[in-house]
Structures are given as C-alpha cells and as structure tokens.
C-alpha positions in Angstrom: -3.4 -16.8 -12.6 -2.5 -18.8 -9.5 -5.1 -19.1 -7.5 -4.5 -19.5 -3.6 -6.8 -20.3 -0.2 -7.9 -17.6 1.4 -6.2 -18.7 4.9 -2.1 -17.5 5.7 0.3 -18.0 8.5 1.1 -14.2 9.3 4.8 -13.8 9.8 6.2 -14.9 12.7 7.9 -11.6 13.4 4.3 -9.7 13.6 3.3 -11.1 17.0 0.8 -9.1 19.0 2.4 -8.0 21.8 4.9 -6.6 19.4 1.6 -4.9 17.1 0.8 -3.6 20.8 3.6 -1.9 21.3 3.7 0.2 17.8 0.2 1.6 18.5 0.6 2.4 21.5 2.9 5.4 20.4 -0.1 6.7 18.9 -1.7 9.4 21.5 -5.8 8.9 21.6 -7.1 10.5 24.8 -10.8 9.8 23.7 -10.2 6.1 23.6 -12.0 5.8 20.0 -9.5 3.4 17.8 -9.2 2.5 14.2 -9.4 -1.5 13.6 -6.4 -1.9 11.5 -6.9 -5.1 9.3 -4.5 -7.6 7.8 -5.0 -6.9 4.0 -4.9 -10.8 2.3 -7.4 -12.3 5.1 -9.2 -9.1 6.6 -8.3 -10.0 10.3 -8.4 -7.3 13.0 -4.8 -7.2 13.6 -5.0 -4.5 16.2 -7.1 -1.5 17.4 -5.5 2.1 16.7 -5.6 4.7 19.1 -7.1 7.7 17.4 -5.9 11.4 17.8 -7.8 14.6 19.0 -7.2 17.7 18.5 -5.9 17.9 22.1 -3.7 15.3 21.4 -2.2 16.6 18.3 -1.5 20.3 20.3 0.4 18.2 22.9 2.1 15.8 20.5 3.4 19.3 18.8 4.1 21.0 22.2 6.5 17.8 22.8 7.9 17.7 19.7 8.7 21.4 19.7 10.4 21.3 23.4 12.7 18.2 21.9 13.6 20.4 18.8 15.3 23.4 20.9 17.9 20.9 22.2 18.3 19.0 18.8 18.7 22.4 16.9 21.5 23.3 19.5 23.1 19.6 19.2 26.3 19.4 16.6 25.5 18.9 13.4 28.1 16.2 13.5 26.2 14.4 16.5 23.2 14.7 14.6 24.4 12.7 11.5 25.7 10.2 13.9 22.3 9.0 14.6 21.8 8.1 11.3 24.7 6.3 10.4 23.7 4.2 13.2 19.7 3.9 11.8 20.7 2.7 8.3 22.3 0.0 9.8 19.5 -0.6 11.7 17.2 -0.2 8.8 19.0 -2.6 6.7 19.7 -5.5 9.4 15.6 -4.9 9.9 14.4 -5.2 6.5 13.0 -8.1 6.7 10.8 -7.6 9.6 9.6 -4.3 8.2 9.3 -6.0 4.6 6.4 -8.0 7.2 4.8 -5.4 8.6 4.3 -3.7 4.8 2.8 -6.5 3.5 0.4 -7.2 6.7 -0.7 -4.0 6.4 -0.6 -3.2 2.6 -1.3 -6.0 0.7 1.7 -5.6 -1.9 3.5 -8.6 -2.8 7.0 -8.9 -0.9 9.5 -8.0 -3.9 7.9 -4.4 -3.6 7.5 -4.3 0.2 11.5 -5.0 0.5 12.2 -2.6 -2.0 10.1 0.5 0.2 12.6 -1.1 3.0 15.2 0.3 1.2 14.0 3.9 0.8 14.9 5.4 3.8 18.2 3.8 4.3 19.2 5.6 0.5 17.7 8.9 1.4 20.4 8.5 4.9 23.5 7.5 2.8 22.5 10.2 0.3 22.3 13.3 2.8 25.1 11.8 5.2 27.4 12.6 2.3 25.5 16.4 1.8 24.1 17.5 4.9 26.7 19.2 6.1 27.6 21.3 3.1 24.6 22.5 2.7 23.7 23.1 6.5 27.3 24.7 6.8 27.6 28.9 6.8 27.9 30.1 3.0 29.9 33.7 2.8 28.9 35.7 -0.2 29.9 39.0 -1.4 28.3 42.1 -0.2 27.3 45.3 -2.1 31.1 47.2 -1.6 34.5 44.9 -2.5 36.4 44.1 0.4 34.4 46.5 3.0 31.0 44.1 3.2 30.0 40.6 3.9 27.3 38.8 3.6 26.9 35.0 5.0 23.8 33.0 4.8 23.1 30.7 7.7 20.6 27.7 7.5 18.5 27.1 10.1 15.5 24.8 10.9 12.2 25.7 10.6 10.8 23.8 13.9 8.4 21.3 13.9 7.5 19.8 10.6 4.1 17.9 9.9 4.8 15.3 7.2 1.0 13.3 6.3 2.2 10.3 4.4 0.1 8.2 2.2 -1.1 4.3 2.6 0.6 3.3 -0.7 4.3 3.5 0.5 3.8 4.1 3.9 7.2 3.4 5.1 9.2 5.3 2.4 7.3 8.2 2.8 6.8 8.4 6.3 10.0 7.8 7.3 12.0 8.8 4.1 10.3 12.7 4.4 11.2 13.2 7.8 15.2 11.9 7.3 16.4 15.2 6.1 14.0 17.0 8.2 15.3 16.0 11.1 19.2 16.0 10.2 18.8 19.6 9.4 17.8 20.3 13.2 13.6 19.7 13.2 10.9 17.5 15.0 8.6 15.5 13.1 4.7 15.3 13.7 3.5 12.6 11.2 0.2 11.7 10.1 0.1 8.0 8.3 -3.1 6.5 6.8 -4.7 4.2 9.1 -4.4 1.6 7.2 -0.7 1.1 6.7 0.6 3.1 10.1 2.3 0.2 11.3 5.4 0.4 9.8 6.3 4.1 9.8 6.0 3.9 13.6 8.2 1.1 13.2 10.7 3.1 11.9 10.4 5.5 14.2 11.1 3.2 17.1 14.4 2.3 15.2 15.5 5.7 14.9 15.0 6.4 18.6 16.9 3.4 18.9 20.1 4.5 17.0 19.6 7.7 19.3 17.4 9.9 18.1 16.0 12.0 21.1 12.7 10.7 22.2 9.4 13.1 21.9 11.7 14.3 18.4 9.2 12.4 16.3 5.9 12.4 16.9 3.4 10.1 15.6 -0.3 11.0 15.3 -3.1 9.2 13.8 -7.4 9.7 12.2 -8.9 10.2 9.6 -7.2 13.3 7.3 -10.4 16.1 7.8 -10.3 15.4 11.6 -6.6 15.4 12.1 -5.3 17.6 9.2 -6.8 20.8 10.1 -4.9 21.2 13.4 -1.8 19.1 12.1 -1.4 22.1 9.9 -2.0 24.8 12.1 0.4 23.5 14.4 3.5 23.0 12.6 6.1 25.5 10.5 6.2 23.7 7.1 4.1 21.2 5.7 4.9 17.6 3.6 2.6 16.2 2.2 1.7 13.5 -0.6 -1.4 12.1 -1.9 -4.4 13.1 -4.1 -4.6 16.4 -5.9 -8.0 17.2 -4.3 -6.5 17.0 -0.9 -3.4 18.7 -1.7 -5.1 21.7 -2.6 -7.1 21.9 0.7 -3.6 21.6 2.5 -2.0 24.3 0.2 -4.5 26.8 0.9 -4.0 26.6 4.9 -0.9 26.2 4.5 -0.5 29.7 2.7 -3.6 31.0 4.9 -0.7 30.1 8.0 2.1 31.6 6.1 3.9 28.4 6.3 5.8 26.3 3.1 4.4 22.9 1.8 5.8 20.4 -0.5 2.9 18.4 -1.9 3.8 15.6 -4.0 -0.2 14.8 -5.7 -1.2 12.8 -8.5 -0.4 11.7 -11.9 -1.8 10.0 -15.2 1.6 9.1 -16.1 2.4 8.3 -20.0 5.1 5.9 -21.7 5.7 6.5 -25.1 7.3 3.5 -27.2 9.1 4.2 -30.1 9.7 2.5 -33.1 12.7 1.3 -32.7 11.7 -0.3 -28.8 13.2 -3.9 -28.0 10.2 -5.5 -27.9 11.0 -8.2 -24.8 12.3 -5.3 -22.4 9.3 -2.8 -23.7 7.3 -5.3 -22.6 8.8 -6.4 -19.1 9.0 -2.6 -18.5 5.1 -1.8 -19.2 4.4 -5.0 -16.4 5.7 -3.5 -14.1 4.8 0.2 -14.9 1.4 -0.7 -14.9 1.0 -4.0 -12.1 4.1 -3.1 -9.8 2.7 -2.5 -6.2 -0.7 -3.2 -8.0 -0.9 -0.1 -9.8 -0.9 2.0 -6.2 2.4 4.2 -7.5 2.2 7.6 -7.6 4.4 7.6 -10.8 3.1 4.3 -12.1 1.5 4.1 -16.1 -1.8 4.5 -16.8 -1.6 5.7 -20.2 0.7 3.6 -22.8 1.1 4.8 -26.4 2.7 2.7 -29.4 3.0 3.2 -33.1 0.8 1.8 -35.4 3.4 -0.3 -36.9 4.3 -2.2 -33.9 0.8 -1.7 -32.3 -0.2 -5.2 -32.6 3.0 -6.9 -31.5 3.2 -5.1 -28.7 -0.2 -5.7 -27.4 -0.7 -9.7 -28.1 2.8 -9.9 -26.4 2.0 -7.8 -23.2 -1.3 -9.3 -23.1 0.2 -12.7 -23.1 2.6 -11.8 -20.1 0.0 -10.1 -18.3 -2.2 -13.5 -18.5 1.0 -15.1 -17.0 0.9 -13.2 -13.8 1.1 -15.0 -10.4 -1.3 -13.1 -8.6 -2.1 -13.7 -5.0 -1.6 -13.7 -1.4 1.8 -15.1 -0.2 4.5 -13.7 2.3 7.2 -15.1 -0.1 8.8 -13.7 -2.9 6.9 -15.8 -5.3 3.8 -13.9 -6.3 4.1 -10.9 -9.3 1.7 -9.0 -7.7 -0.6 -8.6 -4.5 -3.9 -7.1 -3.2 -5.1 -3.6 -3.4 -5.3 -2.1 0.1 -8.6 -2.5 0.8 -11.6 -3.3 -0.2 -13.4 0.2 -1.0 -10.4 0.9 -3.3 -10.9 -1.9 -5.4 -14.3 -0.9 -5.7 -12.9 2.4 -7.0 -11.0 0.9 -9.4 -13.6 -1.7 -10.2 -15.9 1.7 -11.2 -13.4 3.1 -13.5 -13.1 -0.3 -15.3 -17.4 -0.9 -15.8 -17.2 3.2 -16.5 -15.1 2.4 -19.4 -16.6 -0.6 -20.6 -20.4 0.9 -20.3 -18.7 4.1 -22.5 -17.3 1.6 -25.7 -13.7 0.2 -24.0 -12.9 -3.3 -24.2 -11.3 -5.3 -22.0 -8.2 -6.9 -23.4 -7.6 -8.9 -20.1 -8.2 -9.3 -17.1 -11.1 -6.5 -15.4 -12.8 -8.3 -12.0 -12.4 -8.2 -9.1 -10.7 -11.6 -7.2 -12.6 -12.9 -3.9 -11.4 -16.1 -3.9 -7.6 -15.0 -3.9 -8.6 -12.2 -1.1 -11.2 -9.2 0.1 -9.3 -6.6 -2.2 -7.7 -8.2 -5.5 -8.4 -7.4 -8.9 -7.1 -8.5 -11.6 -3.9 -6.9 -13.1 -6.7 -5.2 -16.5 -5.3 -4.2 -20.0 -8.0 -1.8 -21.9 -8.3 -0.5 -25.6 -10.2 2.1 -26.7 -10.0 4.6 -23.6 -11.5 7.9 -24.2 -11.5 11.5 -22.4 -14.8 10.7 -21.4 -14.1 8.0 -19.6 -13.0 7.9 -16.0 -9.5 6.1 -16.9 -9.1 8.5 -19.5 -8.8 11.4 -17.8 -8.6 10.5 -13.7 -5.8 8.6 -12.2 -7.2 5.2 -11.6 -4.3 4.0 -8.9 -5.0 0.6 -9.9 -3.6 -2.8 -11.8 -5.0 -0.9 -14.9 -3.5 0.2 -18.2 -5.2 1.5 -21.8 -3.5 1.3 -25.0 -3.5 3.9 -27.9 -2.0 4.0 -31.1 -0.1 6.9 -32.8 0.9 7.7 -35.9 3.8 10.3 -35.5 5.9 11.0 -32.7 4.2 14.7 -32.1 1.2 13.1 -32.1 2.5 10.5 -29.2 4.1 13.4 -27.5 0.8 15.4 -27.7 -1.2 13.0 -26.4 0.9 12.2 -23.5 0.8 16.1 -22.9 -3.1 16.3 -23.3 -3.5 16.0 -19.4 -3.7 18.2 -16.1 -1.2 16.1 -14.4 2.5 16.0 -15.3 4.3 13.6 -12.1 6.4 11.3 -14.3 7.1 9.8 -17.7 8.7 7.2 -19.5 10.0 6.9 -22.9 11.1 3.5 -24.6 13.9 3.6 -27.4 17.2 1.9 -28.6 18.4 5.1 -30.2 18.7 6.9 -26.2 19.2 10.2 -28.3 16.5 10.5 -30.1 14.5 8.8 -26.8 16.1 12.2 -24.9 14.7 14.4 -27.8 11.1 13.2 -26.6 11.9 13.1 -23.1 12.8 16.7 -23.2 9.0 17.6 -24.7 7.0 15.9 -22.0 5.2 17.8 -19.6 7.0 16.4 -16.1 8.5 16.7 -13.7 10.3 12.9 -13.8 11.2 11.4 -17.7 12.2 8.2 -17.6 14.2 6.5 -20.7 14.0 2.5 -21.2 12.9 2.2 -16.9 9.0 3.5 -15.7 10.2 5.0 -12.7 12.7 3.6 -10.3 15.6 5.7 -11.8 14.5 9.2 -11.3 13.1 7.9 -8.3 16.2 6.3 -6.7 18.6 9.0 -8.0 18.5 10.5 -5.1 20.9 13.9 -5.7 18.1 15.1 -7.6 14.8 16.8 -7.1 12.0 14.8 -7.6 8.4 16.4 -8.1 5.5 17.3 -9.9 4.5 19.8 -12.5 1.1 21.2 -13.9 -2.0 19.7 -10.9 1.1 16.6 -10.1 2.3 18.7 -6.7 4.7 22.3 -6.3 7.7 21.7 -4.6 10.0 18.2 -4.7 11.4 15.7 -2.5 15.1 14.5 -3.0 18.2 16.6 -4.2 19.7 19.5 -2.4 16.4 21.7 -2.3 15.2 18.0 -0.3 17.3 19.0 3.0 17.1 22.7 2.3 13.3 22.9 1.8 12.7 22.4 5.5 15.5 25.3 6.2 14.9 28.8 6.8 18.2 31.3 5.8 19.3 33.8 7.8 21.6 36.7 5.9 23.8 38.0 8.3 25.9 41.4 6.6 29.1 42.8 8.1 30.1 46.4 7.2 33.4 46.8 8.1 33.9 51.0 7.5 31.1 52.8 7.3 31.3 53.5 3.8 27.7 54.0 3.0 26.4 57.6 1.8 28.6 61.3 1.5 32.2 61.1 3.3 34.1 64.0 4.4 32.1 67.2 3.2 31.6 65.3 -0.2 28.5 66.3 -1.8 25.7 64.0 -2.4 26.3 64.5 -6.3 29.3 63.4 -6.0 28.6 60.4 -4.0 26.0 59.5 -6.6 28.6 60.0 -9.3 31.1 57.8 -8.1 28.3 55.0 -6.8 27.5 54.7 -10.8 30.5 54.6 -11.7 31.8 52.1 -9.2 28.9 49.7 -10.8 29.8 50.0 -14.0 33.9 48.9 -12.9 32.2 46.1 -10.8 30.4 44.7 -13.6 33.6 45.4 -16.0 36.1 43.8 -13.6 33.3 40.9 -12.7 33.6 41.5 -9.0 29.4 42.2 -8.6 
C-alpha cells in the first residue's frame, strides 16, 4: 500500500469564513460547541454550536410556522424549487465532494458519488410527486350513489437524524420528498460530518426553498434525540439497531410513524459458475468501498469449496494492491475511517477474532503513519459465531471468508443472522442467481453488483427486514410515508337503511343480495 505524509493542502473551496458560515445555522444558545476535525490530519476545522433543548423547541416552532404556508403553496410551485436545486446540486458537486471528504475521511470517488444522491432522489420524485400527492377517487359502498376520495396531506414537521457515514445523502436525500410533499424538516446530523448536509441546505434555500423550512439542529444523539422526537409528527431515522429501537419506542409511546433504516451483516453468495475477475472486483468494493462504513456493505462472503481457493489467493492479491491513503484526488482506493475511536472499534473486532482461532489473511492494523484513523482494508478466515465479526456488524474495511458445500448450505448460512438489510448473489446463469436471491432473508438482493443497484433504483422501496430497520426509503411509499390520508365520502341520496315504509327485513334482504350482484358483476 501507498504510503503518504501525514501533511495536506485542504481544498481550496473549504476556506473558514465559508466553514463559519455553515455552523452558524446551527442554534446553540448555551455557547458549548463540538470541535469538528478534519479526518486525514486531525485539525480543528471549526467549533460547532451545540443544541439545547430550548433550541430544538424553537428550531421546531419555526419550522412548524414555515410549513402552514408551504402546505398551502401549489404543489406545482413546490416542485419548482427543486428543479432548480438539482441543478444546483450538480454544478456544486465538487465543492460538496470537499466538504465530505474534510469531514469524512472517504476517498473522493465515494464522496462524489453521495453528491449524487440527492440530485437522483429530485429527478426521481419530480417525475411522481404529483401523482401520488394528487386526489385519488375510489368507489364507495353503493354504485353510482357514493364516493369516496383519498386526499394526501403532510404530516407537519418531520425530524430526520442522519448518520456520519453518508451524511450528505441521507441528510439531504430523506428530507427531499419530505418536503415536496408539503413538510418542514428538523434534522439532526452526527457531529462529525454535519458540514455538508447544512451545505445542502443552504443550496436548497437558495433554489427557493422558504427559509426557517429546514431546520438544522446539532449534539450528541441522548441529549438532542429525546426532545427531537417529541417535537416532530414522524420520525426518519438511520443508524445502529440499538438506537433504533430506543427511537421506535418513543416514537410509538408519541403515536407518531418512524422509518428506521438500522444495521446489517450483509452476505454475498458466489456461485459456481461466478466470473472470477468481476467476482473479485465486486467483493473489493463490497467490503473496502467507503472503508467498510456502508450500511449495506459485505461482511460475510461465502464461496464453494471448488473454487474456494481461487477466489481467495486472487482477492487477497487485489486487496494487497490497494492505494490506501489520504489524498483529495481521485487516486486513492480507499480512505480513513471517521475517526479515531471507530477504528478502535473495528481494531477490537479484528484482535477479538484473532484471540478466538481467526487468521488474518491480509491486512488487520491500524495505519498511523498514513493518518489518526486508517486501518488497513483486513481479509479474515475462520470467523466463528463467537466471535464479534461473526455475528455483530463490524462497519469496517473487514471481510471473513467461509466455504460451502451446497447451495442450501450457502443460503442457510447467509440466513443464520438477526439482520436482513441487503444481499448479493454472484452468478453467470442470472436465473438460477434469482433462484437464490429469492431465498435470502432481505430486504435488498443484489445479482452480479453488492449494492449500488437496489440502492440507486430509486422507484423502489428500499429497507430492512428481520433487526435491519421497519419501514423503507425510496419508491412510492418514500414520498407517501411522510403523508397522512384523509377519506373524504360523498352520499349523494340518502340511500342508507329502510326507505318508504319498507321493513327492516326487507332492507336486509336486499342489502345481501345486492353484495352478492356486486361481487358477481365485479363492481365491489
């Protein structure tokens, strides 16, 4: 692996006064701050404002007085805002691609690739928004005499808490269809990587979007979370499973809805029939892509015994190859973790498993001399359930290897866990590949790609199953999850009980009986 000095030129967009002006969005009335850091070198880059509780009521007081006047504005008007943000977004990738990696660590290929989240989730909901906001007429209980229409309206003031690993595609991607369909935002990034979600926000007010719309508050999660949740009518949220749970049971203790997108210990199963080279290429970046911090990234790869040892000696061999370090050009494979105290979380899974009988194929240290936070991208063999890899999602560069024998066994194994997020099968027969997509336990299967195609497809839900989240981001239920429905019914002639001195037996008689020529005829 290349190895790099420690000292960098930051970008030249990410000047201070600019860094000023993004945190100073961020309400803190009690003047404590966060030092956010620049990931590679561990330089202060500036001191975030942290929220209280005060500041979080008035954040969703504003937010709330903003929505009124944006529920009431044309959906047509609305939409217009954001054809006018993804140009912005796009003309201002690069200079959020900066601000991602300042704050993140990635390498730039990923950090341009989360700049192009948000402007997909816009061109994907510009095109259905306003079918799916627009009055639906249905049938009511009597042909021709009753209506029934459902009307779609916003549920108010949504609180989205985004995580530090995509901070930008989920901050700003979550709240897209939130706010087309007619809510505020209150959002809670990490503290780490808040930089370029309030970024984005600054470029949405700038296409039009109302000001005091989107709210930005920041802290740590068990000091903010509490009253983000309390405040606002639905709840988005992705990160750990542990955490998720705590939301989900204010959230129902509220009455309100959540959509929590959690963890995973996500499986690829190659087949025998696999092309070797793109097999390969694919596990890389299932496993090392944005250093292993993906929600839907592989932890867990499993391979037939008959290729077993092809597979490994040549992924081992590409893994060694790696350019891994810190650069703010598109030359390095991979980047730094975010920080420190996460590497040494990953670093204790990795000595867990080697302490417990695991051996390291490649790779398993942490990397000082390339920055605070890098570890090597790790390949391991002979992972067990009673390891912590083997059974906890790492969120790391760090991959095991198991063997199968049959292709139950492979899809058992890749079952045997309390996650289900995403999957990825690896086949040249795609058929037979669907067969064993179709028997995995989650809620995203994958076939010759880890993850980017479910991902990006954005016309369909995607979520977790099993302890990997309830609810999913993306498709039609994506707009319509932060929607309320209203029924509004119509009875034209009051048509409803005994009419005319007939008796209730009669009524009754010819109620069944209409039912049954309903159901004949295929009217109800």
């Amino acid at each position: 692996m290349t190895v790099t000095p420690l000292a960098l030129t930051r970008p030249a967009s990410v000047t201070d006064a600019f860094l000023r002006r993004l945190a100073a969005r961020v309400p803190g009335s009690s003047g404590a701050t966060w030092k956010l850091t620049e990931v590679y070198t561990g330089e202060v880059l500036v001191e975030l404002p942290q929220s209280t509780p005060a500041d979080i009521e008035q954040a969703f007081a504003t937010a709330r007085a903003a929505q009124e006047k944006w529920a009431a504005t044309p959906l047509k008007q609305r939409l217009e805002v954001f054809k006018r943000a993804h140009t912005l977004f796009v003309d201002n990738a690069p200079a959020v691609t900066d601000l991602i990696q300042v704050e993140s660590g990635k390498n730039r290929r990923m950090a341009i690739e989360e700049t192009c989240d948000p402007a997909m989730v816009m061109s994907h909901y510009l095109t259905r928004a306003a079918k799916l906001l627009a009055p639906a007429k249905r049938g009511g209980p009597v042909p021709f005499l009753t209506t029934s229409t459902e009307l779609r309206q916003p549920k108010g003031v949504v609180g989205i808490i985004a995580p530090w690993n995509f901070p930008f595609a989920t901050g700003i991607s979550d709240a897209v269809p939130a706010l087309m369909a007619g809510n505020a935002v209150v959002l809670k990034p990490d503290n780490k990587t808040a930089l370029s979600p309030l970024y984005g926000v600054e470029l949405l007010e700038q296409a039009g979007l109302p000001k005091g719309l989107f709210q930005v508050v920041c802290g740590e999660g068990p000091d903010v979370g509490p009253t983000l949740i309390g405040q606002a009518n639905y709840v988005m949220f992705t990160g750990s499973t542990a955490t998720g749970r705590v939301i989900g049971e204010q959230a129902g203790r509220n009455l309100i809805g959540c959509c929590l997108e959690l963890g995973g210990k996500n499986p690829m199963i190659v087949l025998e029939d696999a092309d070797l080279d793109e097999t390969v290429q694919g596990a890389i970046f299932g496993a090392f892509g944005n250093t292993g911090q993906i929600c839907m990234h592989i932890e867990r790869i499993y391979l037939p015994e008959s290729r077993y040892e092809e597979f490994k000696n040549a992924y081992v061999a590409k893994t060694k190859a790696l350019d891994v370090r810190a650069a703010y050009d598109f030359g390095p494979d991979m980047g730094s973790l975010v920080s420190v105290d996460h590497m040494h979380r990953v670093k204790s899974h990795v000595d867990d498993a080697v302490a417990k009988g695991a051996t390291v194929l490649c790779g398993g240290k942490p990397r000082p001399d390339l920055g605070p936070a890098f570890f090597e991208p790790t390949i391991l063999e002979g992972v067990t359930k009673d390891m912590l890899c083997g059974v906890t999602e790492t969120f790391g560069p760090v991959v095991a290897l198991h063997k199968y024998r049959t292709v139950d066994e492979a899809v058992a194994l890749a079952n045997d866990t309390e996650y289900g997020l995403n999957a990825s099968v690896w086949g040249r027969d795609v058929g037979t590949a669907r067969a064993v997509a179709a028997r995995i336990e989650s809620g995203n299967v994958n076939i010759n790609d880890i993850l980017a195609t479910a991902y990006a497809s954005k016309g369909t839900p995607s979520g977790g199953v099993k302890n990997s989240g309830v609810g999913a981001r993306h498709g039609d239920q994506g707009l319509l999850k932060y929607t309320d429905v209203k029924n509004v019914a119509v009875l034209k002639k009051q048509v409803m009980g005994p009419r005319g001195g007939q008796t209730y037996e009669k009524y009754v008689e010819g109620m069944l009986s209409g039912l049954k020529t309903m159901r004949r005829l295929r009217i109800r």
